[in-house]
C-alpha positions as CSV (number, residue, x, y, z in Angstrom):
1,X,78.0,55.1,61.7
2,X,78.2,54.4,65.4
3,X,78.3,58.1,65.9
4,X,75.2,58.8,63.3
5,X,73.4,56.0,65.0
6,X,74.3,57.7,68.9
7,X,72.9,61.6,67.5
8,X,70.2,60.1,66.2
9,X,69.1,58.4,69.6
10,X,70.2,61.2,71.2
11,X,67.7,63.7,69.9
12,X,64.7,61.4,69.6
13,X,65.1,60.3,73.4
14,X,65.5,64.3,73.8
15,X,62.4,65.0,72.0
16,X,60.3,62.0,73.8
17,X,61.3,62.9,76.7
18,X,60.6,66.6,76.2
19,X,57.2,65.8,74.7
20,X,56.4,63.6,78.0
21,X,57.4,66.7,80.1
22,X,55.2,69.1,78.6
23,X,52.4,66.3,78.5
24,X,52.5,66.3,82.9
25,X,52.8,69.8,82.8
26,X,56.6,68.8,84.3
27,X,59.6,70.6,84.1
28,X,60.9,70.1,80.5
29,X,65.2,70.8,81.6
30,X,65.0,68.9,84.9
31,X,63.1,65.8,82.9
32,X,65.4,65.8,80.6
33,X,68.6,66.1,83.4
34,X,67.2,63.3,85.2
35,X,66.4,60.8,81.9
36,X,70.8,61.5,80.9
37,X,71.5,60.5,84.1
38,X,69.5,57.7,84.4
39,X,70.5,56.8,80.9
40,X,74.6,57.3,81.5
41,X,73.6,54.0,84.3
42,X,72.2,51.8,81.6
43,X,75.0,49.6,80.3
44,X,75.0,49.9,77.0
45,X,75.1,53.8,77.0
46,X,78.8,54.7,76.7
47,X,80.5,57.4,78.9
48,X,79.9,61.0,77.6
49,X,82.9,63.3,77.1
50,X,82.2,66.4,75.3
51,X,84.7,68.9,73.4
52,X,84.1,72.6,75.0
53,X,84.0,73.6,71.2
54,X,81.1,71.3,70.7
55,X,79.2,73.3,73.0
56,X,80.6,77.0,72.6
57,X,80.1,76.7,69.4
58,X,78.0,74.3,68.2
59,X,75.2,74.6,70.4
60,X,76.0,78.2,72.4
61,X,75.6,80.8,69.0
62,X,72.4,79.3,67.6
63,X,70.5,79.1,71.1
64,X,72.0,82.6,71.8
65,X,70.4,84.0,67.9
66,X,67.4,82.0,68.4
67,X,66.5,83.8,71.5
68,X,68.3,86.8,70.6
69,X,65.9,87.3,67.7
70,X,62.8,87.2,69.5
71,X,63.9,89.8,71.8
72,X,62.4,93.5,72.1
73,X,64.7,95.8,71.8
74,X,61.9,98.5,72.8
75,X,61.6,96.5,76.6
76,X,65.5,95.6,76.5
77,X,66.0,99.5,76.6
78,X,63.2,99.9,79.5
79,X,64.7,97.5,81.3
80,X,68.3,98.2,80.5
81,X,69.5,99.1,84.0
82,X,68.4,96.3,85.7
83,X,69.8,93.8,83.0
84,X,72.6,95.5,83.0
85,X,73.1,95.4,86.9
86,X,72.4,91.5,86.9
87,X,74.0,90.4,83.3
88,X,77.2,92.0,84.5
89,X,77.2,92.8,88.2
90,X,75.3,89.8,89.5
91,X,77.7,87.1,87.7
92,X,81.0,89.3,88.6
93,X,79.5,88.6,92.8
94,X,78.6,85.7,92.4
95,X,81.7,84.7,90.8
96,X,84.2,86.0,93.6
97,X,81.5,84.5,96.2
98,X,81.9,81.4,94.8
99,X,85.6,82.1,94.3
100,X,85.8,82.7,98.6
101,X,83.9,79.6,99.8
102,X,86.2,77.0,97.3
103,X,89.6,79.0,98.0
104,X,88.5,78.6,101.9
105,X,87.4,74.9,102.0
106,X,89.8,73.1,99.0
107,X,93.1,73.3,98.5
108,X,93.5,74.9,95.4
109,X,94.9,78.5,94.2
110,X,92.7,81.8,94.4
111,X,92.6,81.8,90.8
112,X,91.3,78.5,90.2
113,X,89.3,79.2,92.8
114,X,87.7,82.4,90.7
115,X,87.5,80.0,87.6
116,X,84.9,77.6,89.2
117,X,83.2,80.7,90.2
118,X,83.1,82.3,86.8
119,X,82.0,78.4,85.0
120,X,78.9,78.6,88.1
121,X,77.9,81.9,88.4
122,X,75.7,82.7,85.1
123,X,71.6,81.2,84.6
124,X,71.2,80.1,81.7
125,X,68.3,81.5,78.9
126,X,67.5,77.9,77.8
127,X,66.3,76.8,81.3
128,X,64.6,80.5,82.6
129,X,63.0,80.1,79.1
130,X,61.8,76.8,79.4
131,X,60.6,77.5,82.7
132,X,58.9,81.2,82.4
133,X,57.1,79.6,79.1
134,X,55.2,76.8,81.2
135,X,54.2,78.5,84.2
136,X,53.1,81.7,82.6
137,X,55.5,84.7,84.6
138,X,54.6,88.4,84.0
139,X,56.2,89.4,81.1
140,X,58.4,91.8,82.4
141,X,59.9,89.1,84.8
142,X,60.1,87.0,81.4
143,X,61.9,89.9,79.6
144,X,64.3,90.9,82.4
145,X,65.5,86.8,83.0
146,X,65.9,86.2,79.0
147,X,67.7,89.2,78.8
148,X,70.3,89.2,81.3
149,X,70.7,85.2,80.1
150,X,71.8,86.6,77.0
151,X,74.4,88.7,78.1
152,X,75.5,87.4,81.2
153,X,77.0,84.6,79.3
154,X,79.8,87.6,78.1
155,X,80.4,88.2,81.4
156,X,81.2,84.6,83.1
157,X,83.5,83.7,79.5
158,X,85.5,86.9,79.6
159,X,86.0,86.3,84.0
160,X,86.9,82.7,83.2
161,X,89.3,83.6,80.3
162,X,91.3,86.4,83.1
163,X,91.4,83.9,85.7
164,X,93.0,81.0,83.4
165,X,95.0,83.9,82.6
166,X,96.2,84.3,86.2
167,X,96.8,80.9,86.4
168,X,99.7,80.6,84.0
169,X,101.0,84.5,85.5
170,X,100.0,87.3,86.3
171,X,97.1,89.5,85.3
172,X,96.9,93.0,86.8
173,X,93.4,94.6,87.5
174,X,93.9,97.0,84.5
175,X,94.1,94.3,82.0
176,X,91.5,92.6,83.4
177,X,89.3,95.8,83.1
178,X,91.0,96.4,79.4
179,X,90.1,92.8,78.7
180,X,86.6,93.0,79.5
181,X,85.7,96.2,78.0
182,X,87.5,94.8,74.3
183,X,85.3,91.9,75.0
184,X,82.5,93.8,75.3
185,X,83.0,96.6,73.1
186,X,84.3,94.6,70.3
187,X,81.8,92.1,70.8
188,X,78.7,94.6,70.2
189,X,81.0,96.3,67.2
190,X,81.3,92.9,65.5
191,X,77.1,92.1,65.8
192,X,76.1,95.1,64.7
193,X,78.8,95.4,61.2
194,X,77.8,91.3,60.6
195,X,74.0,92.4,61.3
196,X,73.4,95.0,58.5
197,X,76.4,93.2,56.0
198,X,73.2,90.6,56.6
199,X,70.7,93.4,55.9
200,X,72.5,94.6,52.6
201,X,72.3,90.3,51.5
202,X,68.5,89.8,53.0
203,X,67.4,92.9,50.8
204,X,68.2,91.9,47.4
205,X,67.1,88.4,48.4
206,X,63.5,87.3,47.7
207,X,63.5,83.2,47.8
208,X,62.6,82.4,51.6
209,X,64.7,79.2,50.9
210,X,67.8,81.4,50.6
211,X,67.3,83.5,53.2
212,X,66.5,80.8,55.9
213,X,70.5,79.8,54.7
214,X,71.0,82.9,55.9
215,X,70.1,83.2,59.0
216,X,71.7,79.8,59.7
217,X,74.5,80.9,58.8
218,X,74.2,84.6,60.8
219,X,74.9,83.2,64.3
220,X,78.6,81.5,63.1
221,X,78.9,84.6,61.1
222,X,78.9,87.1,64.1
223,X,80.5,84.3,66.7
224,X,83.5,83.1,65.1
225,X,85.2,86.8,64.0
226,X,84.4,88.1,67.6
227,X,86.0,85.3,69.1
228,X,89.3,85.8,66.3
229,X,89.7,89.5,67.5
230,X,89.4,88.3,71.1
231,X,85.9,89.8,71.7
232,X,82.7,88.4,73.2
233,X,81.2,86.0,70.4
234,X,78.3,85.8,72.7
235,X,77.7,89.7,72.7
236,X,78.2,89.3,68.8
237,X,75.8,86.9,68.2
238,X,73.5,88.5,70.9
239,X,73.7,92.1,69.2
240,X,73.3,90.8,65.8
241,X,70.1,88.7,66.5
242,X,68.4,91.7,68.1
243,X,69.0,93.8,65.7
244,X,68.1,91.7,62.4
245,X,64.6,90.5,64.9
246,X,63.7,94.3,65.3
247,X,64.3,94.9,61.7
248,X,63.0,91.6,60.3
249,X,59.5,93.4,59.1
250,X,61.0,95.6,56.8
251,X,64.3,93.6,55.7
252,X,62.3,90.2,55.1
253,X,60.1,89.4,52.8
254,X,56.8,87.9,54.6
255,X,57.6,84.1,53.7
256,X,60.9,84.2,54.8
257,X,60.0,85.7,58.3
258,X,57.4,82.6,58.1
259,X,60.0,80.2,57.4
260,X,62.6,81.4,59.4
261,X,60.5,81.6,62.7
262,X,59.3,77.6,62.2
263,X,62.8,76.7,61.1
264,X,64.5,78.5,64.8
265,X,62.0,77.5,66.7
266,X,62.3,73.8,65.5
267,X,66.3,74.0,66.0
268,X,65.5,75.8,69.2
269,X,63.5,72.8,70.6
270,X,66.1,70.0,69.2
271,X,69.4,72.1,70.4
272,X,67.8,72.7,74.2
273,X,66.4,68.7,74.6
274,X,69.7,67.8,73.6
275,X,71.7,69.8,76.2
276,X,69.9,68.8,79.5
277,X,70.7,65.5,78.2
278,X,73.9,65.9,77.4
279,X,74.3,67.4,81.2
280,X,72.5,64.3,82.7
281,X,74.9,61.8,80.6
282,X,77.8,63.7,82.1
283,X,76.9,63.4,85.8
284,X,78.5,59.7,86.0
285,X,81.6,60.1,85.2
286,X,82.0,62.9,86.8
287,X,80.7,62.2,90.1
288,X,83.1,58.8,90.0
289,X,85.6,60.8,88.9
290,X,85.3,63.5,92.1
291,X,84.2,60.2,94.2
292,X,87.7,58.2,93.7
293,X,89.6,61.5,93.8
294,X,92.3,62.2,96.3
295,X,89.9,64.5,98.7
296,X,88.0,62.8,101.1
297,X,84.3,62.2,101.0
298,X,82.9,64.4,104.0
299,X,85.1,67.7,102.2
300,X,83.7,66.6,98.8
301,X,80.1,67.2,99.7
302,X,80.4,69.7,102.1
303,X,82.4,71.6,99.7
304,X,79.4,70.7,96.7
305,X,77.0,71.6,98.9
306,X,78.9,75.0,100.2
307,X,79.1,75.7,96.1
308,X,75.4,75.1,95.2
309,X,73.9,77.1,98.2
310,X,76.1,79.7,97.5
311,X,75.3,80.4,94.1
312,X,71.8,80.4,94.9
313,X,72.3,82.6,97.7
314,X,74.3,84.9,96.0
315,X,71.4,86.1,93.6
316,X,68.8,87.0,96.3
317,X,71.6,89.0,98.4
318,X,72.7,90.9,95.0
319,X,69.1,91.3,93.4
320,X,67.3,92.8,97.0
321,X,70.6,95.1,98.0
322,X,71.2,96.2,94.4
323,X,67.0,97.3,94.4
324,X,67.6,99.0,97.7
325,X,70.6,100.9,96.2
326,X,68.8,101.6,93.2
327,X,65.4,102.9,94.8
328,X,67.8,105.3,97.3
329,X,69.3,106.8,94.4
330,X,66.1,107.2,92.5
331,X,67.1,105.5,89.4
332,X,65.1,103.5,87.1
333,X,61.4,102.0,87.3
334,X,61.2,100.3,90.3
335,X,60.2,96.7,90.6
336,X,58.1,95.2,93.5
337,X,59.4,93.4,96.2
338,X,57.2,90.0,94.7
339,X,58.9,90.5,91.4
340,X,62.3,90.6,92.9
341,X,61.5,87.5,95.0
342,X,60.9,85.3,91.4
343,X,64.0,86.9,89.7
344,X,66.5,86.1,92.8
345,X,64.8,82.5,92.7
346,X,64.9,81.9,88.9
347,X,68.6,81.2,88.7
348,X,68.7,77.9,87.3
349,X,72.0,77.0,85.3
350,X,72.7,75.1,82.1
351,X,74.5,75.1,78.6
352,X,77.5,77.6,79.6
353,X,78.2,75.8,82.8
354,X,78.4,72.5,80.5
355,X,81.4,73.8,79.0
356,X,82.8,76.2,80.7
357,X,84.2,73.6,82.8
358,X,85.3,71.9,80.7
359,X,87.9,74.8,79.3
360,X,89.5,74.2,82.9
361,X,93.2,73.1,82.3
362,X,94.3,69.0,82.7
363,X,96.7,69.8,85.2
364,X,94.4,72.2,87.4
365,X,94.3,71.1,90.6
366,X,91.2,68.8,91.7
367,X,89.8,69.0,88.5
368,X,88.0,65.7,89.0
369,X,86.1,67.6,92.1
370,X,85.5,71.2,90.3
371,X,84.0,69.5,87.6
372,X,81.5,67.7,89.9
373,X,81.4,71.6,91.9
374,X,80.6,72.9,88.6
375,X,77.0,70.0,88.6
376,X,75.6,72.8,90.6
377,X,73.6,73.3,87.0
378,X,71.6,69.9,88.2
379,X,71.1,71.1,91.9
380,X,69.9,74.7,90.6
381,X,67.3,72.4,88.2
382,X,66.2,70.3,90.9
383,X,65.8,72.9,94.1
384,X,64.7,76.2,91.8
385,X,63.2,75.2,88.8
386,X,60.6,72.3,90.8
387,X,59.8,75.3,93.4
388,X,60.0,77.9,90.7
389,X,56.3,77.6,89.1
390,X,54.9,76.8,93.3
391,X,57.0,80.5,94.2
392,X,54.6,82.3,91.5
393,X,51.6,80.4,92.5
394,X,52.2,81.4,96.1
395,X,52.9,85.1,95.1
396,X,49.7,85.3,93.3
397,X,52.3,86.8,90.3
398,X,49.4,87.6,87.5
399,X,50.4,85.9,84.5
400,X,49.5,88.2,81.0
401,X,45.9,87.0,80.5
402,X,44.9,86.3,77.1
403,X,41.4,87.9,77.6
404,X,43.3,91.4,77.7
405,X,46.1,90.3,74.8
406,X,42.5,89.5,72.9
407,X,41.8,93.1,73.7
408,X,45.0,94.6,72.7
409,X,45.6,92.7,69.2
410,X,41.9,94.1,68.5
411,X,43.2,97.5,69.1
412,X,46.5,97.2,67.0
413,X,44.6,95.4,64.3
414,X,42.0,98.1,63.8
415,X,44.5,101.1,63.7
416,X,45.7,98.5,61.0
417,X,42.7,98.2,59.2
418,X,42.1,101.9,58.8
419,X,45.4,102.5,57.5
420,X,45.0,100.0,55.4
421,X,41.9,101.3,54.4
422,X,43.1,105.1,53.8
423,X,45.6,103.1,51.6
424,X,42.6,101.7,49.7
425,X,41.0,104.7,48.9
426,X,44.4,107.1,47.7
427,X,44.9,103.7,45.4
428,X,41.5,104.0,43.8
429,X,41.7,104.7,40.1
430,X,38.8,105.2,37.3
431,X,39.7,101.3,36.1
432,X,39.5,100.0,39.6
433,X,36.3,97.5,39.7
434,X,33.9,98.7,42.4
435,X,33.2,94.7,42.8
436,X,37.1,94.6,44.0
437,X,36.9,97.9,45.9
438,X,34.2,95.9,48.0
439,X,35.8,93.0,48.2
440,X,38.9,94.4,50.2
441,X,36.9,96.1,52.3
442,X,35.3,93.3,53.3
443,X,38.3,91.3,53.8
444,X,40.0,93.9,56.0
445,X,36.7,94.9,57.8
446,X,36.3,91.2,58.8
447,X,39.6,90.6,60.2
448,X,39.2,93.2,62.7
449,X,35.6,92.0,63.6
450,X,37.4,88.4,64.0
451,X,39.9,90.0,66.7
452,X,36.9,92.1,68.4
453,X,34.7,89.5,68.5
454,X,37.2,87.1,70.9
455,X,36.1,89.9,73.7
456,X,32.1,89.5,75.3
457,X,30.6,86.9,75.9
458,X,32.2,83.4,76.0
459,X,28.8,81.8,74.7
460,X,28.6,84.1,71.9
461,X,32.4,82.7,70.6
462,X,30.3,79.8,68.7
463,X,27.6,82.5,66.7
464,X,29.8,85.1,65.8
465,X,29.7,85.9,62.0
466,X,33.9,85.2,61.6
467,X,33.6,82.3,64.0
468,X,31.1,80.8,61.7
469,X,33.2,81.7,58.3
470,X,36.0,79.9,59.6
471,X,33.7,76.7,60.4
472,X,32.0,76.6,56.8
473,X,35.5,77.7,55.4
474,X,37.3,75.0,57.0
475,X,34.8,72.8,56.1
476,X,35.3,73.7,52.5
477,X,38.8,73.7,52.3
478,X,38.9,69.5,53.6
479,X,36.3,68.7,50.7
480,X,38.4,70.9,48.6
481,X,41.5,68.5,49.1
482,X,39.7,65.4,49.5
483,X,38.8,65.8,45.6
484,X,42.3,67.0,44.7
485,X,43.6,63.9,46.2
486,X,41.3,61.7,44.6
487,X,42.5,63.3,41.3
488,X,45.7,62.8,42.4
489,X,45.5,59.0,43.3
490,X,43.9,58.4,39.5
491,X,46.7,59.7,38.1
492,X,45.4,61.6,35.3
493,X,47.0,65.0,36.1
494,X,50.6,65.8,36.9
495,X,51.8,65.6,40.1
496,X,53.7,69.0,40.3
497,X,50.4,70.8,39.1
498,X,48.6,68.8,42.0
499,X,51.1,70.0,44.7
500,X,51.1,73.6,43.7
501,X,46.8,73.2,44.4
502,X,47.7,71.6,47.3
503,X,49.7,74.2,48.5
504,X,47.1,76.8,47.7
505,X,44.5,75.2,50.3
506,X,47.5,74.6,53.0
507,X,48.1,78.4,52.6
508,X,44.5,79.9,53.3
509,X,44.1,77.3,55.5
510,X,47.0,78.2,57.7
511,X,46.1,82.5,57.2
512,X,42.4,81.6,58.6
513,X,42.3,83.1,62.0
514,X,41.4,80.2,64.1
515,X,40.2,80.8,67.6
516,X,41.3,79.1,71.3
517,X,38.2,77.2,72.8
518,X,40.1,77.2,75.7
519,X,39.7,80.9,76.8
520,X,40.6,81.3,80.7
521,X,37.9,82.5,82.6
522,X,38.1,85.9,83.4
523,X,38.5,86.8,87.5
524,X,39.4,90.4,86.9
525,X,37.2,92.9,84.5
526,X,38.9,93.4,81.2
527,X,40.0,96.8,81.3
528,X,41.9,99.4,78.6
529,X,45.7,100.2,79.6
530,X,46.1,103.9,80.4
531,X,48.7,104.7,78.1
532,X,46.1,105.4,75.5
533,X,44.7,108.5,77.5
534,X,46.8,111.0,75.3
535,X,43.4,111.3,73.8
536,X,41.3,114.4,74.5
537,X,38.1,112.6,73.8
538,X,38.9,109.6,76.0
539,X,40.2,112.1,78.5
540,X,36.8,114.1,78.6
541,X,34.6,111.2,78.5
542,X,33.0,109.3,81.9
543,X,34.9,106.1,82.9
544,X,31.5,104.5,83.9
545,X,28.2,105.5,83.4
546,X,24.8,103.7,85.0
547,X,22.9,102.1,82.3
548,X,19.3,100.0,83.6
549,X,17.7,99.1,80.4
550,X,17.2,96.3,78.6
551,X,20.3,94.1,77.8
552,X,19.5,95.1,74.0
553,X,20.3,96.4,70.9
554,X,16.7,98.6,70.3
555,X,17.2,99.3,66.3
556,X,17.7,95.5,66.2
557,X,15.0,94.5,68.2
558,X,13.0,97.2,65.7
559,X,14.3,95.8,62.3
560,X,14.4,92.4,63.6
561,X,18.1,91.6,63.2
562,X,20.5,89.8,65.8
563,X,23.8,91.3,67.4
564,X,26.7,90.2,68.6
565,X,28.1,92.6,71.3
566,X,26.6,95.1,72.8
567,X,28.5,99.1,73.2
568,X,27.6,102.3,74.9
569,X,27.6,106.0,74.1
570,X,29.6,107.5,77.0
571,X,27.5,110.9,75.8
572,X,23.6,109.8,76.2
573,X,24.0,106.4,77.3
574,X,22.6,104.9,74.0
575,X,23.4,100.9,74.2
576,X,23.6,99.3,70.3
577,X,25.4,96.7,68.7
578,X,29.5,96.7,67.5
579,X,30.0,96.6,63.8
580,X,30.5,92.8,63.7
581,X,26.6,92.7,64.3
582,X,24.7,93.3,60.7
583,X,23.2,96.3,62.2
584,X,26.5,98.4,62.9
585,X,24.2,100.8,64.8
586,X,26.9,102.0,67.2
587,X,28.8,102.8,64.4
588,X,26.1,104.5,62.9
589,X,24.8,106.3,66.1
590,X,28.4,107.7,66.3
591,X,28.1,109.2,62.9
592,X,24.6,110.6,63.4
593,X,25.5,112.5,66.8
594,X,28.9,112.9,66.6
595,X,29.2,111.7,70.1
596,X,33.3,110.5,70.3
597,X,33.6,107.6,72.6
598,X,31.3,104.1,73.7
599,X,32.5,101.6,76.1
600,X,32.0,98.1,76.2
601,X,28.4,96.6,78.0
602,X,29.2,93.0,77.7
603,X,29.9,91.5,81.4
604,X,33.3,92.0,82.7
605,X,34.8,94.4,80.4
606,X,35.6,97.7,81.2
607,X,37.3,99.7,78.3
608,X,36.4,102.1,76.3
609,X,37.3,103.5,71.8
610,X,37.4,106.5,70.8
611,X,35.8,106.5,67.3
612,X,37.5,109.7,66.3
613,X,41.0,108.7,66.7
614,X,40.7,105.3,67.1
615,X,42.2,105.0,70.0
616,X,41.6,101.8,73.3
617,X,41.8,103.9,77.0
């Protein structure tokens, strides 16, 4: 009971804590650092000691999968050499720097020495995540620190495992290397066998109730046989949520992709509280334990603060000279020098360090001061991840704007919508009701005049045609359920017949495409990326051209209708209105004259469609 009663305090103070965080616009890993160790000074907390199997695998595999599932593998291959360079190579320098500075200033053996190292030396996804989400990073920053979180973990186990290894003998560089690579190797050969045995199960599955079992169960399932054959669980679980994430759309079913992404994302949020907690409660007894400890006080923090600049030292040294190395031998997409800067500061610690340490042997040497060493995980949280979000500020870093995501799920969605609508028309029969025909039209048609009319004119979000269906639909769907209820409350109709109405409304309610108010302002004009210039007509056509008329759409003015945006022939320079307007004279222009490609007129946008390929540029 007393144990119940402690979990269940433990993840509401997490989640209140976490909730007041992200209120201030605060730090959410640091908040919750500081409220454990406040808390582990209150006197009816008792002293934290935690398993390392509590943490490897209770906590470790389902933040690993949770991440791991959400992770491109199309920008994980982009950025492959750099992950790779920092996942593996960063962690293997900073362990032996670490390693160098404790050997020199403690009395303790090299290989002890190389333990602490490997326990310190890898960031942690859970705190770069937490930390890239709130101050908005560009997203290839984002993608490069979740990444290498998610493997370097591999690397600091498997260099922790060798030197524990030396400590009880000898281990030659060989079996180090042999080790590593079976940890590695085996690792991404157990993930991807346990990922597609999942596949086989998820496609003959249909009930999203079922499935959401099984991807709870898909993180032990690739972590605990990697870990029996000696491999990396971590690389297991890692390799096994990417692949079942990129494959998700055509294994899953849509409700159990629905499901499973609110079901992760709400372990994700419990799981991370709890950990910075669990680190705060922990910094107590461990500090007393370091404090009363044989060593005297002026070595002990010396020797903490020798370990904590260190490790944050090491990055920037590894992530600037392994650039330079990498620029002089031409490999790779280079990154700028204000990029590197935020990577070689975002190296905050967490989870692995936790309990890594805690693997350390009873009889090691010092333990009582390595384990406080190891708190560099609370230094990192305090010095990088307060200056982190101040660093990107300073750097003018752009964060992705949502003006030009607005832009780009407007041009995905309508290559969508004419698929969808080529499906339409091959799936026409005789039978078919023209009235239905219509209808889907319609309902396609809309959804991408929803997504283009988020672009133009932030006054003209309110008069929109889809911006006024989802008011009057919304508004229909509360007086909908406000009568079911009140049947419900009299009693006269059965109460499973009730929910399954209910659950009708919640449904189109939750599929209506509702809009941000809160747009940011846009600073920059809202340009097309130039990927999409594989187009001939795109290519041909003027990037600008002068217009001075009216700010109008002339047929409209004519047949007295109103429009909603405004477009441009790039051919003649004829200005008309976009197809959400009830004129669809652009459209229309376009078929009369043939001319390929408009542009945008409405104030600060800049790109330009191609009507014959449907293409953005």
């Amino acid at each position: 009971m007393h144990v119940a009663i402690g979990l269940v305090v433990l993840v509401a103070s997490a989640a209140a804590l976490a909730a007041l965080a992200r209120r201030f616009g605060v730090s959410e890993p640091l908040v919750l650092t500081v409220g454990g160790v406040a808390a582990s000074y209150l006197p009816f907390v008792p002293e934290i000691h935690l398993e390392p199997e509590i943490i490897l695998l209770g906590f470790l595999p389902p933040l690993l999968y949770t991440a791991a599932i959400r992770t491109s593998l199309v920008d994980f291959r982009a950025n492959v050499r750099t992950i790779a360079l920092l996942s593996v190579g960063l962690v293997l320098f900073t362990t032996f720097a670490v390693a160098v500075v404790v050997w020199w200033l403690l009395p303790v053996p090299f290989a002890v020495a190389v333990a602490l190292g490997a326990v310190v030396a890898p960031p942690d996804a859970v705190a770069a995540t937490a930390v890239a989400r709130r101050i908005g990073m560009p997203r290839r920053i984002v993608t490069i620190l979740e990444d290498e979180s998610l493997f370097n973990d591999a690397t600091a186990l498997v260099a922790l495992r060798t030197a524990l290894a030396a400590t009880a003998g000898t281990v030659s560089v060989w079996a180090a290397g042999a080790d590593f690579l079976l940890a590695a190797g085996g690792g991404a050969a157990v993930g991807v066998v346990v990922a597609y045995l999942l596949a086989m199960l998820r496609r003959r599955i249909t009930d999203p109730v079922m499935d959401t079992t099984l991807s709870f169960l898909a993180p032990f399932a690739a972590y605990l046989p990697a870990e029996g054959i000696h491999a990396s669980g971590v690389i297991a679980v890692v390799v096994c949520g990417m692949i079942l994430g990129h494959n998700a759309p055509a294994w899953q079913s849509a409700a159990s992709r629905i499901a499973e992404r609110i079901n992760w994302r709400t372990i994700q949020f419990i799981l991370e509280s709890a950990v910075f907690v669990l680190i705060g409660l922990q910094v107590r007894g461990i500090v007393e334990g370091a404090w009363h400890s044989e060593l005297d006080h002026a070595t002990l923090v010396g020797s903490a603060l020798a370990v904590l600049a260190t490790t944050m030292l090491a990055r920037p040294i590894w992530v600037f000279g392994s650039s330079l190395v990498s620029r002089s031998l031409g490999g790779g997409a280079a990154v700028g020098v204000r990029e590197l800067v935020v990577v070689s500061w975002a190296g905050m610690r967490g989870v692995v360090t936790l309990a890594a340490v805690l693997l350390l042997s009873p009889d090691t040497p010092l333990l009582a001061v390595l384990k406080l060493l190891a708190l560099v995980v609370a230094g990192t949280l305090l010095v990088q991840g307060t200056s982190l979000p101040w660093l990107v500020r300073w750097l003018r870093l752009r964060a992705p704007s949502r003006a030009e995501d607005a832009l780009q799920k407007a041009n995905v969605l309508q290559q969508a919508t004419a698929a969808g609508l080529a499906a339409l028309e091959q799936q026409i029969t005789p039978d078919t009701p023209p009235g239905v025909v219509q209808t889907l039209r319609d309902r396609v048609s809309w959804k991408a005049n929803a997504a283009w009319e988020r672009l133009g004119r932030a006054e003209s979000e309110q008069v929109t045609p889809t911006a006024e269906y989802r008011r009057l639909r919304l508004a229909m769907l509360q007086a909908e359920r406000e009568t079911v209820l009140r049947v419900r409350d009299s009693g006269h109709v059965d109460y499973e017949i009730l929910q399954h109405v209910l659950a009708q409304l919640d449904l189109e309610e939750s599929i209506i495409d509702r809009f941000d108010e809160a747009e940011e302002e846009r600073v920059e004009p809202l340009a097309a990326p130039a990927a999409q210039e594989a187009c001939a007509h795109l290519r041909e056509a003027p990037l600008v051209r002068a217009y001075a008329g009216p700010d109008e759409c002339a047929e409209c003015v004519a047949e007295g209708l109103a429009w909603v945006h405004l477009r441009m022939c790039l051919a003649c320079g004829h200005v008309a209105c976009c197809d959400s307007s009830p004129g669809n004279h652009a459209t229309k222009h376009h078929g009369a004259s043939g001319h390929p490609v408009m542009r945008s007129v409405e104030p600060g946008e800049a790109w330009r469609w191609c009507f014959v390929d449907e293409l953005l540029g």
